[in-house]
BAFI-3210 file (N, C-alpha, C; in Angstrom, 3 decimals, decimal comma, padded with zeros to 6 digits):
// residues 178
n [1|2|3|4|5|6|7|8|9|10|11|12|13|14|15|16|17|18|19|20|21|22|23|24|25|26|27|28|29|30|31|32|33|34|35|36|37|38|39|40|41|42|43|44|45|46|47|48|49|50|51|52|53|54|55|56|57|58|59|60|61|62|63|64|65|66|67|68|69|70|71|72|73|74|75|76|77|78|79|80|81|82|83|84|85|86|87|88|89|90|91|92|93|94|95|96|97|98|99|100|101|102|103|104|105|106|107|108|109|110|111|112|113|114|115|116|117|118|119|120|121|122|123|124|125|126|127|128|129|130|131|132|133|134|135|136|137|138|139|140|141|142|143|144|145|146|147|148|149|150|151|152|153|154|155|156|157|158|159|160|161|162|163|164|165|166|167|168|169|170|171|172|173|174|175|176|177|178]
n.u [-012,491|-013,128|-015,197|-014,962|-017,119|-019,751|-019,524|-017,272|-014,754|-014,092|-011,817|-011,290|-009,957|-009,890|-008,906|-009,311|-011,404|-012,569|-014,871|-015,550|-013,517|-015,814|-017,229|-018,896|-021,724|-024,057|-026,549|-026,705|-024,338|-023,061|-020,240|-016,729|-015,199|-012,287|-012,769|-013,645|-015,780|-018,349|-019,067|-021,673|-021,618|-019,537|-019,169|-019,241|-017,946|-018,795|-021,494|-022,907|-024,391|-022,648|-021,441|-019,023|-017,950|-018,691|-017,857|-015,297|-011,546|-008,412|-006,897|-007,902|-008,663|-009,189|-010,397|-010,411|-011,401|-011,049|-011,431|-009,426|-010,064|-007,937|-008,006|-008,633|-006,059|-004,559|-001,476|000,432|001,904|000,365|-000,613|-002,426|-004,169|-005,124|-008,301|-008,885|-011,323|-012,994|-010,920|-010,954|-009,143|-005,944|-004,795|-002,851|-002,241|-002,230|-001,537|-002,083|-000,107|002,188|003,313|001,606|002,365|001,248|-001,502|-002,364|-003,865|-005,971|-005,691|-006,347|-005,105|-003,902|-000,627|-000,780|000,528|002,561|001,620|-000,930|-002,385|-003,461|-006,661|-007,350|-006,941|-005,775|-006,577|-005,902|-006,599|-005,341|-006,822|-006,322|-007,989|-008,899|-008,323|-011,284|-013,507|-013,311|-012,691|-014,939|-017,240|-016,041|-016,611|-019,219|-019,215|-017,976|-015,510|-013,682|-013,992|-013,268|-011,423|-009,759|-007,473|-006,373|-004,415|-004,835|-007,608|-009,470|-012,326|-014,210|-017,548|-020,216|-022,130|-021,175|-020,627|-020,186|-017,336|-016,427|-015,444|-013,265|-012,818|-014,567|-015,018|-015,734|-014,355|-012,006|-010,685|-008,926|-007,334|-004,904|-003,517|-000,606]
n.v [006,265|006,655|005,437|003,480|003,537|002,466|002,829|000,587|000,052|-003,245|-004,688|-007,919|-010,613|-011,054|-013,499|-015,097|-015,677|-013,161|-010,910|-009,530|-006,837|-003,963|-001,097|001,621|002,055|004,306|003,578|003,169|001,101|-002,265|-002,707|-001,004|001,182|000,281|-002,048|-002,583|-003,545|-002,370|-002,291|-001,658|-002,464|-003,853|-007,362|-010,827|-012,761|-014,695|-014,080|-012,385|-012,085|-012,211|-015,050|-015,004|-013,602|-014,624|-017,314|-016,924|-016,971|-016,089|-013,322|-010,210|-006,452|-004,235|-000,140|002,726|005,802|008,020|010,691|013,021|015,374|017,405|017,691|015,062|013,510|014,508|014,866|014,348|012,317|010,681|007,067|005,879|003,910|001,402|-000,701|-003,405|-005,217|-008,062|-010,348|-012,634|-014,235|-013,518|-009,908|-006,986|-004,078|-001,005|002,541|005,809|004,960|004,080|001,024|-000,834|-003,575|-006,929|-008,536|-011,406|-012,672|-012,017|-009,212|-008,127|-005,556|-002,687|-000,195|002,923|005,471|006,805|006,754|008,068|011,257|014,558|015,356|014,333|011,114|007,817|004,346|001,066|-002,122|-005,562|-008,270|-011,849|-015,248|-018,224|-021,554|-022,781|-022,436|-021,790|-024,161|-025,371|-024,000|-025,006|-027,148|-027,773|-026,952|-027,418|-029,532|-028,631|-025,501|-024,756|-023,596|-024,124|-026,744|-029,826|-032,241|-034,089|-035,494|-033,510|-033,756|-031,580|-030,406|-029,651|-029,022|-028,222|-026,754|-022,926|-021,366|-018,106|-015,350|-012,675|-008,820|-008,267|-006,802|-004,127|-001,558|000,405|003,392|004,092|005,559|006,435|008,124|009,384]
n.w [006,932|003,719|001,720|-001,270|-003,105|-005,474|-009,216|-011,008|-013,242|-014,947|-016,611|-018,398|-019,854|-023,500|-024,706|-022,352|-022,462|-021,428|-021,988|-025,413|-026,952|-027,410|-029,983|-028,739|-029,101|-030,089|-028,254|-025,061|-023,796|-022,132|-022,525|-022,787|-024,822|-024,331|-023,938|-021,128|-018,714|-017,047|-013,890|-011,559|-008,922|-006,646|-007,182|-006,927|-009,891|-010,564|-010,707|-012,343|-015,354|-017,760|-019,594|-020,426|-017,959|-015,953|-015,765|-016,136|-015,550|-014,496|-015,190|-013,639|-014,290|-012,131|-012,222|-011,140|-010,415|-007,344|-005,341|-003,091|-000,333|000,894|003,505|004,539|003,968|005,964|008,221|006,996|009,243|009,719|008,510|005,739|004,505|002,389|002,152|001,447|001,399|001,016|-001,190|-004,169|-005,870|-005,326|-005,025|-007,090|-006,254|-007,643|-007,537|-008,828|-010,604|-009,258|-008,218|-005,575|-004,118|-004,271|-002,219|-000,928|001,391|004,277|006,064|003,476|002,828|002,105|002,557|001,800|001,744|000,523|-002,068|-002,330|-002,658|-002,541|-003,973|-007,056|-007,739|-008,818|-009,208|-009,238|-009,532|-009,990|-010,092|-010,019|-009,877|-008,850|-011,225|-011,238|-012,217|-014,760|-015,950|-015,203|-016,256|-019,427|-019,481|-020,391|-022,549|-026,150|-027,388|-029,297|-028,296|-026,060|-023,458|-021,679|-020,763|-019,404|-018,607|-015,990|-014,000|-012,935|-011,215|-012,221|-013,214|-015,871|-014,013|-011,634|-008,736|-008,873|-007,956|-005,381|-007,143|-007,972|-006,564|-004,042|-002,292|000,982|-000,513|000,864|002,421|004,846|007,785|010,058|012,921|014,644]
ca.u [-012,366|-014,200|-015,647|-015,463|-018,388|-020,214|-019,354|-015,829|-014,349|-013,492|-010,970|-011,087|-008,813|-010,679|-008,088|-009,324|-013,476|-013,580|-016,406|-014,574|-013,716|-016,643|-017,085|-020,151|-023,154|-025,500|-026,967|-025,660|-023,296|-021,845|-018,615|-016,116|-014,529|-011,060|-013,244|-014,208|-016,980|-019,370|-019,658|-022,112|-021,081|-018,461|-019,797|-018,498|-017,741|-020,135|-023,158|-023,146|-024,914|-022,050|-020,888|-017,129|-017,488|-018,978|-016,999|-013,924|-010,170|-007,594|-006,800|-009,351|-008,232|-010,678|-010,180|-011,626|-010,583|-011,536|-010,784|-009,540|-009,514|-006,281|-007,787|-008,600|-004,881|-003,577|-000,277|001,415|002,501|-000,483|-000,645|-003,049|-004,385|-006,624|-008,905|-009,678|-012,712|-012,510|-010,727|-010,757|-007,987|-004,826|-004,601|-001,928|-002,597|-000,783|-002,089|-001,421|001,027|003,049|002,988|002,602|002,496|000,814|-002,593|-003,191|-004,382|-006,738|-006,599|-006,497|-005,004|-002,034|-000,273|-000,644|000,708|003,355|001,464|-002,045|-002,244|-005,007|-007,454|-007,599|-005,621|-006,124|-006,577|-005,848|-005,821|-005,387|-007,305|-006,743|-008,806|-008,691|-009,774|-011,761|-015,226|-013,146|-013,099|-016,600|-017,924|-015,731|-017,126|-020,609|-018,827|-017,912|-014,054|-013,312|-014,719|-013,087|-010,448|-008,512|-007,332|-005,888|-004,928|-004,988|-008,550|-010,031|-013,607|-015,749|-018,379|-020,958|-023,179|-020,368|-020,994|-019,171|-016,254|-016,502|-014,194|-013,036|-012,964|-015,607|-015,379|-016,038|-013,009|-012,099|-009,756|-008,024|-006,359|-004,279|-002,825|000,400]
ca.v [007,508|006,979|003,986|003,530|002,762|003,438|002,164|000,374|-000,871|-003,774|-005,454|-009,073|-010,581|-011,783|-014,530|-016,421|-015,852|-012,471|-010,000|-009,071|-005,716|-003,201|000,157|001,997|002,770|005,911|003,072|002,682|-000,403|-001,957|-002,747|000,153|001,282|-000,454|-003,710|-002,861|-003,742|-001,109|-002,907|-000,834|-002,643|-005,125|-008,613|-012,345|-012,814|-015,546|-013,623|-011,617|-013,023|-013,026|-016,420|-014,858|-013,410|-015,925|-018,595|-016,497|-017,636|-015,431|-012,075|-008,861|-005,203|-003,154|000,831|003,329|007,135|008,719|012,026|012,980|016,775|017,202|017,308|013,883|012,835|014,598|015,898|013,012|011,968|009,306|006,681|005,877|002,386|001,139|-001,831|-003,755|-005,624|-009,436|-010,796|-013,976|-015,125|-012,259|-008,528|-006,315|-002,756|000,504|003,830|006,550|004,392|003,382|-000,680|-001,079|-004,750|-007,785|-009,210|-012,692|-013,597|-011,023|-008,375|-007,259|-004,040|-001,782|001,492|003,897|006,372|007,188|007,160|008,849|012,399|015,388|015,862|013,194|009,672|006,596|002,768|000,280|-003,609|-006,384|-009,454|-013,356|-016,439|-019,547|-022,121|-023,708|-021,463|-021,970|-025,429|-025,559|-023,361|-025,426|-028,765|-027,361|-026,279|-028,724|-029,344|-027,096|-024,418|-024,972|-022,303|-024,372|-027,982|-030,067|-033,928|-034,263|-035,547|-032,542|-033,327|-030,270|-030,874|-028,292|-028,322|-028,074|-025,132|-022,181|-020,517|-016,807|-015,091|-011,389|-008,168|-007,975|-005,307|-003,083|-000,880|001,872|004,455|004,456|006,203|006,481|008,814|008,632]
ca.w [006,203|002,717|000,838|-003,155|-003,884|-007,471|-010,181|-011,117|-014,815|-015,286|-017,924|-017,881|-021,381|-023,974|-024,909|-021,989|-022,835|-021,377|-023,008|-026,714|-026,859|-028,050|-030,013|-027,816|-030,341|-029,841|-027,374|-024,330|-023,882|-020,953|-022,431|-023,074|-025,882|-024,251|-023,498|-019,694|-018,328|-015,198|-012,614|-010,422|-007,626|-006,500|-006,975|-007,501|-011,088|-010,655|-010,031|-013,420|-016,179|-019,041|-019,750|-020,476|-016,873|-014,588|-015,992|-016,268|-014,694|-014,578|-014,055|-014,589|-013,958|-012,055|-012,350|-010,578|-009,753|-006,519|-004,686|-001,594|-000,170|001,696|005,443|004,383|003,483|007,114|008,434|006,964|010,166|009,854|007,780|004,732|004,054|001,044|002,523|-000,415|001,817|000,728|-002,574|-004,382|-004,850|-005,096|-005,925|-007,101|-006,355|-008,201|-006,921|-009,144|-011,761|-007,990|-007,617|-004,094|-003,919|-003,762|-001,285|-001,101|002,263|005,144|005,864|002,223|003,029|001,355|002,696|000,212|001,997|-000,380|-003,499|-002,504|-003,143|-002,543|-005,097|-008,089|-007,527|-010,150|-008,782|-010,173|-008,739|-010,428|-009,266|-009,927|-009,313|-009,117|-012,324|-011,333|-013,018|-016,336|-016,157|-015,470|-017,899|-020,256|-019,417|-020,870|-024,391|-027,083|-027,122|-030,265|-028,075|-024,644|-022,999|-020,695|-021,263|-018,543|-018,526|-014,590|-013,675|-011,818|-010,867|-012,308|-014,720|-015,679|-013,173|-010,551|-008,036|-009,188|-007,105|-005,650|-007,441|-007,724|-005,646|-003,212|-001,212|000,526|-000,886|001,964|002,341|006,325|008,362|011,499|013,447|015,991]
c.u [-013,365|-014,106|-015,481|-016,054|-018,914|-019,296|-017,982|-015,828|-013,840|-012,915|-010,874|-010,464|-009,744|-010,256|-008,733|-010,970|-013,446|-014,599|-014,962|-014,604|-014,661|-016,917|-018,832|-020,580|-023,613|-026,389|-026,220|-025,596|-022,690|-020,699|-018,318|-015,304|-013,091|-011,345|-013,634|-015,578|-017,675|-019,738|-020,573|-021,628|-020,531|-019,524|-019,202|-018,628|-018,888|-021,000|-023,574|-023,571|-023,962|-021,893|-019,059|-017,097|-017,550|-018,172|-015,195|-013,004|-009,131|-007,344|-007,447|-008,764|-009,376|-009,597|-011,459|-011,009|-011,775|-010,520|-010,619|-008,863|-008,206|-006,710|-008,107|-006,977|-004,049|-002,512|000,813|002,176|001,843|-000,348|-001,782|-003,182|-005,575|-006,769|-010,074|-011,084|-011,977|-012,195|-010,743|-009,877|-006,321|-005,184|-003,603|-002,626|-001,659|-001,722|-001,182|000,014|001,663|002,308|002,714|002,082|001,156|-000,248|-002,983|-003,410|-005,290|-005,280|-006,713|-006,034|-003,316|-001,926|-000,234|-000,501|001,933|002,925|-000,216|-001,384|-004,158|-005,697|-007,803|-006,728|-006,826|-005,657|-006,678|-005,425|-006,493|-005,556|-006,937|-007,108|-008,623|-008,965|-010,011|-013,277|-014,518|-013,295|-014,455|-017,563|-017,235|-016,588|-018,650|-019,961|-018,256|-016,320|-013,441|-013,279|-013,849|-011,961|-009,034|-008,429|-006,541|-006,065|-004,844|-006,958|-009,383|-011,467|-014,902|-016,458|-019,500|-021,630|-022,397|-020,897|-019,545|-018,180|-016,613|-015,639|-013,783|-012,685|-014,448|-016,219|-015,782|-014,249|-012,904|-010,498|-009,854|-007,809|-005,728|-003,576|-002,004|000,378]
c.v [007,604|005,528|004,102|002,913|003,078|002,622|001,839|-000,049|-001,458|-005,038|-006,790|-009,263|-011,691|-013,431|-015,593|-016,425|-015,039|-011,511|-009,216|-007,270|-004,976|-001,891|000,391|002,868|003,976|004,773|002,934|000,925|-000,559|-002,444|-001,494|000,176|000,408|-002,105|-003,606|-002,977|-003,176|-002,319|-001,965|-001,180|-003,722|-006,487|-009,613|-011,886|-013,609|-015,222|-012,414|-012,408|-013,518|-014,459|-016,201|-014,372|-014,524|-017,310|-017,914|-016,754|-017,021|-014,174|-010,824|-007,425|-004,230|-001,501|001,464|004,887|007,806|009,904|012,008|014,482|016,145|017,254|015,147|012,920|012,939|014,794|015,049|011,899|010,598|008,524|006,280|004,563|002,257|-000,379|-002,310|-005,178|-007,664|-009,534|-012,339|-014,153|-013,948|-011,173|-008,078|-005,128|-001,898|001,630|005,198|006,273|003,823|001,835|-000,805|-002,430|-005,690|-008,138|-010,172|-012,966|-011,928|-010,466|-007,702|-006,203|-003,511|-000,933|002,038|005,143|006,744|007,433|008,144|010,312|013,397|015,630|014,153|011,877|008,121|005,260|002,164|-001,190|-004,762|-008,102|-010,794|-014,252|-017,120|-019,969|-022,723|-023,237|-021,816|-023,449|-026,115|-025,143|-024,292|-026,866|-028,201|-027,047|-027,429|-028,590|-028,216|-025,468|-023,978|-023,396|-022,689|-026,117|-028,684|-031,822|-034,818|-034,337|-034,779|-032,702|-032,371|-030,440|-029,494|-027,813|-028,438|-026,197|-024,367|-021,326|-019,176|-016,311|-013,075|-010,662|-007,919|-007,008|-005,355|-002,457|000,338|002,548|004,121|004,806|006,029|007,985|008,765|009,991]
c.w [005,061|002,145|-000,511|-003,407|-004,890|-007,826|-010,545|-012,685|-014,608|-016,213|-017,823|-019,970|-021,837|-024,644|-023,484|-021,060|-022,085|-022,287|-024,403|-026,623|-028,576|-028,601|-029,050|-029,196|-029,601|-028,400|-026,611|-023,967|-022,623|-021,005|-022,983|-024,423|-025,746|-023,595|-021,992|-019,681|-016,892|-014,233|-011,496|-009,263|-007,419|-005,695|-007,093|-008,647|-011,529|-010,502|-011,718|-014,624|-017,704|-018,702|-019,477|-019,193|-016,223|-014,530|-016,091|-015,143|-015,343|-014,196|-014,859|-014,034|-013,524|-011,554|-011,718|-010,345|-008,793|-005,893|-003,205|-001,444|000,929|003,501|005,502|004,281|005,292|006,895|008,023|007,755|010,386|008,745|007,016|004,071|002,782|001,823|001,255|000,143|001,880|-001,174|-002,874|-005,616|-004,370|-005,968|-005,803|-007,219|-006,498|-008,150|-008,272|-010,200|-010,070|-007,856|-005,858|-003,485|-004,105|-002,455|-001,755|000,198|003,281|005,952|004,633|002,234|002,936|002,306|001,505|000,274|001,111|-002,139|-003,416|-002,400|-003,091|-004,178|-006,196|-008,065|-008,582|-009,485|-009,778|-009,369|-009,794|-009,860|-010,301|-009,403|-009,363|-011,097|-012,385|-012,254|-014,401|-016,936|-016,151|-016,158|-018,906|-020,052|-020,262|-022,321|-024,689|-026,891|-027,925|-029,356|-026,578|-025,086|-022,715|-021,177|-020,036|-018,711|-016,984|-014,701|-012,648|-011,110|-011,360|-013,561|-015,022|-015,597|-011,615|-009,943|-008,515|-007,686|-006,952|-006,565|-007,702|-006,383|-005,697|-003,118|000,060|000,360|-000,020|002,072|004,210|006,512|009,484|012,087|014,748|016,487]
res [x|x|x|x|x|x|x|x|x|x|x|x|x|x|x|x|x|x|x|x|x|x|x|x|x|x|x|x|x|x|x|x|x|x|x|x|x|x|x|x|x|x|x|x|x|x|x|x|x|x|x|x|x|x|x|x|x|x|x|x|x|x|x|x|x|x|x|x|x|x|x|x|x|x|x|x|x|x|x|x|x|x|x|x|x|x|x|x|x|x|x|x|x|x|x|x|x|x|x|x|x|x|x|x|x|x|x|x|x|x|x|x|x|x|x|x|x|x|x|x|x|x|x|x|x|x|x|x|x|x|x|x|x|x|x|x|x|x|x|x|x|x|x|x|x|x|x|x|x|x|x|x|x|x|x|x|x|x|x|x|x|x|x|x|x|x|x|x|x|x|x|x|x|x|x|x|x|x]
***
């Protein structure tokens, strides 16, 4: 049916080293006045050059609002999937303020036939990752400085390969019809 592609926000918490929240100068900024951060396009976490992203562990809120005319939605009789592509590691997706659950394993994919709606609808999924990227960004910072603390001997030092982590993509809109 339709892709969301373009640009997404998203919130990652600065309590555990993401980007501090920023006022936006007369220059443009790519954090938001409520601390998000533009993603033009859905990438690993690891592939962005902050430090508080790429190394970030935990959970980030990506937002996005897309439209859908109503021959797009159908006679209701079909149903209405969001294909959230690939994630790393679980998302919670709420359509429109509606929770409608939990994705941790393939195919990534909600019904959201009860909460989409013609015209303007508001996403919202909430991704977590592993941490292992926090632990490895921490091994590179002095102890004062660290995030995460752990007295189990984990392995990652900090030139350990980093973990994917986030939503992927691609993010698609479905359909069916019976």
């Amino acid at each position: 049916m339709q892709e969301l592609a373009g640009p997404w926000e998203v919130v990652f918490d600065p309590k555990w080293g993401g980007p501090v929240k920023k006022e936006v100068s007369s220059q443009k900024s790519e954090v938001s006045r409520n601390g998000g951060v533009s993603f033009d396009k859905l990438i690993s976490w690891t592939e962005r050059p902050e430090e508080g992203i790429k190394y970030y562990s935990g959970t980030a809120v990506y937002r996005k609002a897309f439209d859908l005319p109503k021959s797009a939605i159908g006679n209701r009789q079909s149903e209405i999937f969001l294909s959230l592509g690939v994630v790393h590691e679980l998302a919670r997706v709420r359509l429109n303020g509606k929770d409608l659950g939990v994705v941790w394993c393939a195919p990534w994919r909600v019904d959201i036939s009860s909460a989409v709606k013609e015209g303007t609808n508001e996403l919202e999924i909430e991704v977590v990752n592993l941490w292992a990227n926090r632990l490895i960004g921490d091994a590179a910072l002095p102890e004062n400085q660290r995030f995460s603390w752990t007295f189990v001997a984990h392995g990652h030092r900090a030139d350990s390969k980093l973990l994917s982590s986030g939503l992927l993509g691609p993010v698609q809109i479905l359909g069916t019809e019976f």
